[in-house]
Jmol script that loads the backbone (N, CA, C; Angstrom):
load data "model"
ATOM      1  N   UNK A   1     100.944 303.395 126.288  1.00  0.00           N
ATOM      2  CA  UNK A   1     100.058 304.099 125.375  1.00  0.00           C
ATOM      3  C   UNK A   1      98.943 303.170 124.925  1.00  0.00           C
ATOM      4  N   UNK A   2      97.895 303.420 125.084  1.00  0.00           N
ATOM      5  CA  UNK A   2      97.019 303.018 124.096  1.00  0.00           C
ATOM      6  C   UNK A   2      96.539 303.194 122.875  1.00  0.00           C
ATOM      7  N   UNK A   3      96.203 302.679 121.419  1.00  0.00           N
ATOM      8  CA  UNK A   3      95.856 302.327 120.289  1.00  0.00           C
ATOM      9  C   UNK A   3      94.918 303.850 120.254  1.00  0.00           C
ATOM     10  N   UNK A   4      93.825 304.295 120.897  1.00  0.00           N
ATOM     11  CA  UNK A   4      93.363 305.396 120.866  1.00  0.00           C
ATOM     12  C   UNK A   4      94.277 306.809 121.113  1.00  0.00           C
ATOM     13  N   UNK A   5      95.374 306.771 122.061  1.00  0.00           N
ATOM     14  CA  UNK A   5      96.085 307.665 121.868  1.00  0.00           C
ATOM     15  C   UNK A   5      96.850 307.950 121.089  1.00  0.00           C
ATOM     16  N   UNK A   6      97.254 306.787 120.221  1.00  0.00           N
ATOM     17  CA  UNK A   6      98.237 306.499 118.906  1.00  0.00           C
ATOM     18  C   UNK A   6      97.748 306.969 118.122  1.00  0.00           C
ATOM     19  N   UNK A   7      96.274 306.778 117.453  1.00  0.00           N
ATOM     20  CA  UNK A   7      95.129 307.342 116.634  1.00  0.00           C
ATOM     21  C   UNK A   7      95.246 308.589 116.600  1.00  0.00           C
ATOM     22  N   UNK A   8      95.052 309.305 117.980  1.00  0.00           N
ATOM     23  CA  UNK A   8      94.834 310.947 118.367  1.00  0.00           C
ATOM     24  C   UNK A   8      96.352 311.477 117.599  1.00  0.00           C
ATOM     25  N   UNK A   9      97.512 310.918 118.021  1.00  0.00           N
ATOM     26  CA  UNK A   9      98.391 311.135 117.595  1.00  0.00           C
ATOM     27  C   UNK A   9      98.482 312.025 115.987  1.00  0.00           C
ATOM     28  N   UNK A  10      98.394 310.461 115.766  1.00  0.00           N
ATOM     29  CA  UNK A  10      98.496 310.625 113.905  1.00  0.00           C
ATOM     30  C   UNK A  10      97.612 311.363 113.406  1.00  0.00           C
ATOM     31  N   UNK A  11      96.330 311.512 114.065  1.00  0.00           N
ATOM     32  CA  UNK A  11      94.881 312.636 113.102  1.00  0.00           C
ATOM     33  C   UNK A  11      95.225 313.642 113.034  1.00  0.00           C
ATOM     34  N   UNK A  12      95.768 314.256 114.425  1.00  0.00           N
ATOM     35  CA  UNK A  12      96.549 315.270 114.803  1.00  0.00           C
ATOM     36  C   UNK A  12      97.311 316.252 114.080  1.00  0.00           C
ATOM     37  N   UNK A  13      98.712 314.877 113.745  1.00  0.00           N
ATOM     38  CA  UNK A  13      99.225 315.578 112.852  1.00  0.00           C
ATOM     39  C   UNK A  13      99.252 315.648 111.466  1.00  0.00           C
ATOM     40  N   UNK A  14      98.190 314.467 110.913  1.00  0.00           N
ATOM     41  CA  UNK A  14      98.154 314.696 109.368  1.00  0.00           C
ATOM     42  C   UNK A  14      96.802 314.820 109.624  1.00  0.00           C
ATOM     43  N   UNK A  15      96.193 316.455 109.678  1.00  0.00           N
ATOM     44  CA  UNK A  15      94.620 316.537 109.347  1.00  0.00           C
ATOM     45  C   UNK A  15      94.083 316.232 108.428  1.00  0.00           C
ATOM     46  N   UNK A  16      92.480 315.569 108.871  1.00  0.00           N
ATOM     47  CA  UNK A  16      91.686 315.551 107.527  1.00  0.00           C
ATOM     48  C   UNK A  16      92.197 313.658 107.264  1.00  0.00           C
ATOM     49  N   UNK A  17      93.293 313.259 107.668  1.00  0.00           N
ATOM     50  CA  UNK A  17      93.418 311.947 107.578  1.00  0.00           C
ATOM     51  C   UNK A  17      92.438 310.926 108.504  1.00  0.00           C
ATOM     52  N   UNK A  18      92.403 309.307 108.258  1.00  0.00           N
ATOM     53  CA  UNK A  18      91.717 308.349 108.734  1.00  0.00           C
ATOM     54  C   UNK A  18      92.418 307.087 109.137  1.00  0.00           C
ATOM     55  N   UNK A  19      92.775 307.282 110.911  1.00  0.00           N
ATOM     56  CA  UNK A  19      93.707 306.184 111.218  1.00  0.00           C
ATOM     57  C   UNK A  19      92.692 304.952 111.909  1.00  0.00           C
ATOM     58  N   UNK A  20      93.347 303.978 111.838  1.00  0.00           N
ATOM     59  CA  UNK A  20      92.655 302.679 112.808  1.00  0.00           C
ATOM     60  C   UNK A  20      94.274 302.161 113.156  1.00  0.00           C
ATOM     61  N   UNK A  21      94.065 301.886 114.316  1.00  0.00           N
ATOM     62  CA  UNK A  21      94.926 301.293 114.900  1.00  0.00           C
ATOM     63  C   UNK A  21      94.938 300.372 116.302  1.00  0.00           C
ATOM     64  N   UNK A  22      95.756 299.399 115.876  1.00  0.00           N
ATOM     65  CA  UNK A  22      95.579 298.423 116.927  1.00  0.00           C
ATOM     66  C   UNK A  22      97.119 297.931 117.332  1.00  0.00           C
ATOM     67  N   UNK A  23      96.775 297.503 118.849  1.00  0.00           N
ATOM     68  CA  UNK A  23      98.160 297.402 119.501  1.00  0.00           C
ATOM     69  C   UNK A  23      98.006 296.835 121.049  1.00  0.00           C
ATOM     70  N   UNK A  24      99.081 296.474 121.898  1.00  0.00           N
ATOM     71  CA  UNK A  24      99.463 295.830 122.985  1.00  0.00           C
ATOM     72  C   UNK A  24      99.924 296.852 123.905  1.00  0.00           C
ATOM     73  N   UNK A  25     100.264 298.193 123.738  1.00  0.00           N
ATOM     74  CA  UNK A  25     100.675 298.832 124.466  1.00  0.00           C
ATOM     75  C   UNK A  25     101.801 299.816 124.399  1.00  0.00           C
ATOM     76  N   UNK A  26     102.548 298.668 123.258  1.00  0.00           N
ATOM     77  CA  UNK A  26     103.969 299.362 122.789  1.00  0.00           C
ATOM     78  C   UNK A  26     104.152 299.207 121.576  1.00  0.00           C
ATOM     79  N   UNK A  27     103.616 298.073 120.548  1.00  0.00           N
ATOM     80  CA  UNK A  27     103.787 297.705 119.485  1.00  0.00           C
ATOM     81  C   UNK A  27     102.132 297.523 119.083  1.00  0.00           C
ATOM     82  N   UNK A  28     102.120 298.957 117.951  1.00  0.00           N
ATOM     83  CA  UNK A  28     100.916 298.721 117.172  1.00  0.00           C
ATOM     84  C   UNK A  28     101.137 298.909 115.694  1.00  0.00           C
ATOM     85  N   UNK A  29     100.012 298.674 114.786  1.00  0.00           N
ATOM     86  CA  UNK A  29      99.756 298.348 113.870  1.00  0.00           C
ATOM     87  C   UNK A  29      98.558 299.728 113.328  1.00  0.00           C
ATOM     88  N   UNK A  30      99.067 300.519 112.831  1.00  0.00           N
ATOM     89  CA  UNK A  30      98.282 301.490 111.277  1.00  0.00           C
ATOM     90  C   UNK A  30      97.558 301.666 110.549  1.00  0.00           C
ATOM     91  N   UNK A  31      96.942 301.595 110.339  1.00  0.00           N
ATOM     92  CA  UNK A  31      96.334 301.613 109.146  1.00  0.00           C
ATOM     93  C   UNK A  31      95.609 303.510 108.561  1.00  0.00           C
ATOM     94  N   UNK A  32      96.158 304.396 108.154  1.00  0.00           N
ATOM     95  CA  UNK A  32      96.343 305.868 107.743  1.00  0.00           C
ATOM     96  C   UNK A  32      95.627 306.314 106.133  1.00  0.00           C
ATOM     97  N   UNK A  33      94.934 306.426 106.143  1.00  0.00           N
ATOM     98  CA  UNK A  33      94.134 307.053 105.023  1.00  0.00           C
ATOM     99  C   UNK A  33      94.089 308.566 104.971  1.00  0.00           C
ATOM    100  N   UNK A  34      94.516 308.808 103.951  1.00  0.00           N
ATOM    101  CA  UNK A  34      94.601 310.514 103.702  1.00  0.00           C
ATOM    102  C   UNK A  34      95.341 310.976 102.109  1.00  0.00           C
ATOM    103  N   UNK A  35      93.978 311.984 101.991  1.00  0.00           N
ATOM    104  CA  UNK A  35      94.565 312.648 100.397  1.00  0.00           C
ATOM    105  C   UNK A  35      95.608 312.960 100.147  1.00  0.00           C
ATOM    106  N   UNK A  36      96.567 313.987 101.422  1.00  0.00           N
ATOM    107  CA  UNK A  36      97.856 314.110 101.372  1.00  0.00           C
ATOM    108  C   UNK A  36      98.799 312.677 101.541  1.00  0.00           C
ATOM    109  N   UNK A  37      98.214 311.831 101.030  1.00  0.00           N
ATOM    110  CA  UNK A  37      99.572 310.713 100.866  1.00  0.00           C
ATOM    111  C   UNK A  37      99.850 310.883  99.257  1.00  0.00           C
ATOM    112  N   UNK A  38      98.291 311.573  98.657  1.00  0.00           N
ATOM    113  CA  UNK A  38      98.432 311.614  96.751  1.00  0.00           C
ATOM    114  C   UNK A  38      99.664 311.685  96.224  1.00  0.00           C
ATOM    115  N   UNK A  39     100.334 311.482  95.212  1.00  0.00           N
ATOM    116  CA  UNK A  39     101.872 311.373  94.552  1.00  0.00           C
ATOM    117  C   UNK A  39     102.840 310.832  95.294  1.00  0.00           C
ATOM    118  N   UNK A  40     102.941 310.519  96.814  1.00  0.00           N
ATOM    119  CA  UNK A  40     104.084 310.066  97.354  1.00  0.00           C
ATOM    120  C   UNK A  40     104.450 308.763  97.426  1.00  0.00           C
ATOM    121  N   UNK A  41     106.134 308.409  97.225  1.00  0.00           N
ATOM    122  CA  UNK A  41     106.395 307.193  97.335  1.00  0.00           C
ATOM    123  C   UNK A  41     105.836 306.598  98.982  1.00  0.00           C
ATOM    124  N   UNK A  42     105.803 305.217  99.024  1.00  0.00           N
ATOM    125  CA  UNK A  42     104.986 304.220 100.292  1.00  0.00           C
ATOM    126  C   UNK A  42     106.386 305.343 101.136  1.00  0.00           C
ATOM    127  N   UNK A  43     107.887 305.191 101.169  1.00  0.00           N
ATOM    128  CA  UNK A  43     108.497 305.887 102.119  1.00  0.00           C
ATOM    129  C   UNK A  43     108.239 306.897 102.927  1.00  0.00           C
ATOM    130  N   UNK A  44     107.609 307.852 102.181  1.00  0.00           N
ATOM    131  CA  UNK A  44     107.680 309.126 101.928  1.00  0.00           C
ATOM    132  C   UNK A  44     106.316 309.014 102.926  1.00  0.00           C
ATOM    133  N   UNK A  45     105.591 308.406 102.821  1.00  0.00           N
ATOM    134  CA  UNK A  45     104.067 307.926 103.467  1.00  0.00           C
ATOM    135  C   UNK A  45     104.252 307.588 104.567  1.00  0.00           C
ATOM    136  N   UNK A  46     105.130 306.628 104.913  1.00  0.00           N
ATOM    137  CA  UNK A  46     105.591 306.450 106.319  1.00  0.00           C
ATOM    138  C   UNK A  46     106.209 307.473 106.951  1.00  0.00           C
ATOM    139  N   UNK A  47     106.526 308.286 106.215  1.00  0.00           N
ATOM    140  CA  UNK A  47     107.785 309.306 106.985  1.00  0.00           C
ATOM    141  C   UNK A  47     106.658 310.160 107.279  1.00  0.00           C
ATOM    142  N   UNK A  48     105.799 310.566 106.549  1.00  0.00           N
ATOM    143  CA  UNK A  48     104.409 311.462 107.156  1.00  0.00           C
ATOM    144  C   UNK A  48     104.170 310.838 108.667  1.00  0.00           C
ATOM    145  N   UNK A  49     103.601 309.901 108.181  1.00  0.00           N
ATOM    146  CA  UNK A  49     103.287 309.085 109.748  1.00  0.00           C
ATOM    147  C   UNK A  49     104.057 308.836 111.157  1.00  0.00           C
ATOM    148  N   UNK A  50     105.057 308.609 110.477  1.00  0.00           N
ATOM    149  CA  UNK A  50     106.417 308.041 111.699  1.00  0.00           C
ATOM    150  C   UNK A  50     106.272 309.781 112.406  1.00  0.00           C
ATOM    151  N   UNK A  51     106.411 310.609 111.589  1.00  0.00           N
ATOM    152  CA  UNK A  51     106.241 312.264 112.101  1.00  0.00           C
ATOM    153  C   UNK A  51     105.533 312.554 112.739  1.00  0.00           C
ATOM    154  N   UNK A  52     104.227 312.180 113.209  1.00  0.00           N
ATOM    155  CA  UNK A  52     103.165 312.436 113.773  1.00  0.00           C
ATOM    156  C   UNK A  52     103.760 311.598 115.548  1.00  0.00           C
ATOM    157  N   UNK A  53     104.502 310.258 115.518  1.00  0.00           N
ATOM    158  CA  UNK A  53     105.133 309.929 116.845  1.00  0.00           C
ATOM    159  C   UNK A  53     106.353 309.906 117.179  1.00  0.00           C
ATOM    160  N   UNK A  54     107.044 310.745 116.625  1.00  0.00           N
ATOM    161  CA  UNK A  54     108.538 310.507 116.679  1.00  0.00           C
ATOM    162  C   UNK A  54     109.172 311.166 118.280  1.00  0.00           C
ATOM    163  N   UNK A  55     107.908 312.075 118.727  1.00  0.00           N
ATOM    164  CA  UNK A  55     107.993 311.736 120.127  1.00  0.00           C
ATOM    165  C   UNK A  55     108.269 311.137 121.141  1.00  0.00           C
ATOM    166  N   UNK A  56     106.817 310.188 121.093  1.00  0.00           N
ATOM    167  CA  UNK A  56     106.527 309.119 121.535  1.00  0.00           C
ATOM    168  C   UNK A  56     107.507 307.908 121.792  1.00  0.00           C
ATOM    169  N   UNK A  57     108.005 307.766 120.522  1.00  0.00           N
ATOM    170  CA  UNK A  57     109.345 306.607 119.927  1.00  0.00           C
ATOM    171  C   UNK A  57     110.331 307.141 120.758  1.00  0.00           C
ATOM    172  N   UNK A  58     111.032 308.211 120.759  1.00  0.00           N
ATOM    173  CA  UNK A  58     112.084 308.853 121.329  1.00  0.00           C
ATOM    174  C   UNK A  58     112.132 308.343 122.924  1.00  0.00           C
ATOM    175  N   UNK A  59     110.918 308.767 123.631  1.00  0.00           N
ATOM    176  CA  UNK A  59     111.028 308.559 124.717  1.00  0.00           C
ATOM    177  C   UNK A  59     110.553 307.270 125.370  1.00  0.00           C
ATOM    178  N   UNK A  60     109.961 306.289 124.548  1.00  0.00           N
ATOM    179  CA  UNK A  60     110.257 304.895 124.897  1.00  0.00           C
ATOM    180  C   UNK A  60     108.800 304.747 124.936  1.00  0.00           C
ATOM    181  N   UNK A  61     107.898 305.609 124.884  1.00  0.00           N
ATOM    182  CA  UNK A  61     106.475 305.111 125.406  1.00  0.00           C
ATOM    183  C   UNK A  61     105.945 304.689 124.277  1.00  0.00           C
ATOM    184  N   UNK A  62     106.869 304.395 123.150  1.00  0.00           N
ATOM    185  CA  UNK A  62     105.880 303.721 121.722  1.00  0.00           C
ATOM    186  C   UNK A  62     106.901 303.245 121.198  1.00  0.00           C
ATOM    187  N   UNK A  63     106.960 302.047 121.228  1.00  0.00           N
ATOM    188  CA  UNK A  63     108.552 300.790 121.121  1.00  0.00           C
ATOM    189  C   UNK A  63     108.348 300.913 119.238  1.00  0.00           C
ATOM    190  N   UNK A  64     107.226 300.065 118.624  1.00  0.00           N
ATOM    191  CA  UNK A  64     107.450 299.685 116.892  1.00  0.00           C
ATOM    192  C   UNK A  64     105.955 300.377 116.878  1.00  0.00           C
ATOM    193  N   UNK A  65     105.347 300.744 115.610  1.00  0.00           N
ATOM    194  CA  UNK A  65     104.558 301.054 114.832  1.00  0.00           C
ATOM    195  C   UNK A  65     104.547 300.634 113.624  1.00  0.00           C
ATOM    196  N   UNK A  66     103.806 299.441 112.769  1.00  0.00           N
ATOM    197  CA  UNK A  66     103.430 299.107 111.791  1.00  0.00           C
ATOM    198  C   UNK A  66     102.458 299.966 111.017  1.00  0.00           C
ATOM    199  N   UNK A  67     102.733 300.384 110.017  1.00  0.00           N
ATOM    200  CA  UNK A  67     102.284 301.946 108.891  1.00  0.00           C
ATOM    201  C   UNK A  67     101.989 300.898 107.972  1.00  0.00           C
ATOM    202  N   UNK A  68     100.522 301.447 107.401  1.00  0.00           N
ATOM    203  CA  UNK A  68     100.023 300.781 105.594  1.00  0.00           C
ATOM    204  C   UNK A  68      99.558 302.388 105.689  1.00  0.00           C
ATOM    205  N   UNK A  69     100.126 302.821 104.427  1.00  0.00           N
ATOM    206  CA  UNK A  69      99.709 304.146 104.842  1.00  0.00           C
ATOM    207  C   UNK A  69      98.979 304.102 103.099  1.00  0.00           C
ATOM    208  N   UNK A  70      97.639 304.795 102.535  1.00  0.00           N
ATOM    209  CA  UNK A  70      97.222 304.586 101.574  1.00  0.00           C
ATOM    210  C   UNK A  70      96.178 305.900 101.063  1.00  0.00           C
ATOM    211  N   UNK A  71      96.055 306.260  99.830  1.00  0.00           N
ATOM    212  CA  UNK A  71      95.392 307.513  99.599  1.00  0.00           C
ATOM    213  C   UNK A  71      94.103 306.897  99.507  1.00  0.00           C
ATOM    214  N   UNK A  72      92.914 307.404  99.485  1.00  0.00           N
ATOM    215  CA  UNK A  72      91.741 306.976  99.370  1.00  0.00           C
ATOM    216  C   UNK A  72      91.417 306.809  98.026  1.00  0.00           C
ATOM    217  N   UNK A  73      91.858 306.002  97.342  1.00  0.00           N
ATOM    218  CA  UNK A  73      91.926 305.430  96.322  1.00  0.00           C
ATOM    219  C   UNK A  73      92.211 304.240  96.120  1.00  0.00           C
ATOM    220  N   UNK A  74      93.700 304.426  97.276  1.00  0.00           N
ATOM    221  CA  UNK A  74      94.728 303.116  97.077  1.00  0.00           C
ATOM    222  C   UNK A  74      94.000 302.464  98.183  1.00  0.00           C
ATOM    223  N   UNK A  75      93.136 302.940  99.317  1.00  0.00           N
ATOM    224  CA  UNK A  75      92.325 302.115 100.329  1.00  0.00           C
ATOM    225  C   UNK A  75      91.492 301.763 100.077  1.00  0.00           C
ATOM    226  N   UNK A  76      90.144 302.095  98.852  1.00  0.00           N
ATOM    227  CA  UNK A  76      89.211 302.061  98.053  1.00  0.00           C
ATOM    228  C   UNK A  76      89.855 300.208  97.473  1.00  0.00           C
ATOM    229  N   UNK A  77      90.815 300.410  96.491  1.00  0.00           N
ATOM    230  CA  UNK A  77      90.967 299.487  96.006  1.00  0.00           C
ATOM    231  C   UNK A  77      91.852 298.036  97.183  1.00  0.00           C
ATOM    232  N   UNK A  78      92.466 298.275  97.684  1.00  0.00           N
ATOM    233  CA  UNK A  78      92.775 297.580  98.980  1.00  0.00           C
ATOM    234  C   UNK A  78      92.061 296.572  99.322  1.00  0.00           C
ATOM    235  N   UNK A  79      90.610 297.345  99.933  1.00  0.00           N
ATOM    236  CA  UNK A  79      89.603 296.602 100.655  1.00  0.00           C
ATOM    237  C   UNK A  79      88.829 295.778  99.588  1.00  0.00           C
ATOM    238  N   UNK A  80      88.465 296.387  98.411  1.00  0.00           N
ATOM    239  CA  UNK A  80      87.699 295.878  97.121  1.00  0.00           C
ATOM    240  C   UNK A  80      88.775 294.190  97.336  1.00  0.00           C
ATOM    241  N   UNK A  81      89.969 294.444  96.841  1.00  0.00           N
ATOM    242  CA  UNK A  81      90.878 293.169  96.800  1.00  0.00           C
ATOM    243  C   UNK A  81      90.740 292.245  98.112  1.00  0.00           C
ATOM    244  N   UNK A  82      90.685 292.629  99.812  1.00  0.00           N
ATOM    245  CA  UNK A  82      90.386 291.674 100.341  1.00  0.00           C
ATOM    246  C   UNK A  82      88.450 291.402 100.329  1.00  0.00           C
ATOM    247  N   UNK A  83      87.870 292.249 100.195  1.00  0.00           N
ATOM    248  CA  UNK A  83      86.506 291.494 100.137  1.00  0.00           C
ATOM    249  C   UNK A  83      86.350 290.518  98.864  1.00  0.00           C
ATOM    250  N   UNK A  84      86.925 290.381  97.902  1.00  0.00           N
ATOM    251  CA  UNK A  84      87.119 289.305  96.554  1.00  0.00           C
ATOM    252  C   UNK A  84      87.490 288.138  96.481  1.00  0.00           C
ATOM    253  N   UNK A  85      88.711 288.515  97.838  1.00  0.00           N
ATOM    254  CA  UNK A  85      89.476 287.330  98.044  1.00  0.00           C
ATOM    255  C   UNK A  85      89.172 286.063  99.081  1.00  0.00           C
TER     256      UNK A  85
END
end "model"
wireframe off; spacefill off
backbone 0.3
color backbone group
């Protein structure tokens, strides 16, 4: 799989969301922005996400996925904290 099909994945299934993702083939890395993460515990955020490939995972063509999953608020302030730092 590639990082763009991982992307397609997740937009897919949480519409209206904003993924970036990067990866080797089998093991990528998340990054998920979307209003529907509003009120939920970080779990509960991953479990949105993990949902969108649980496919994928099943049948071997997507080994780990690293999730920061964040409402546009909590990504707002995120980035503010690494551009400071």
């Amino acid at each position: 799989m590639s990082p763009d099909e991982v992307k397609q994945l997740i937009e897919a299934g949480i519409p209206g969301c904003e993924a970036t993702v990067n990866g080797d083939g089998s093991h990528f890395d998340a990054i998920v922005v979307s209003p529907d993460f509003e009120g939920l515990s970080p779990v509960k955020k991953q479990q949105m996400v993990y949902g969108t490939v649980t496919d994928k995972i099943t049948s071997g063509e997507l080994h780990a996925l690293s999730i920061k999953a964040y409402t546009p608020d909590e990504w707002e302030k995120a980035r503010e904290l690494q551009i400071s730092s």
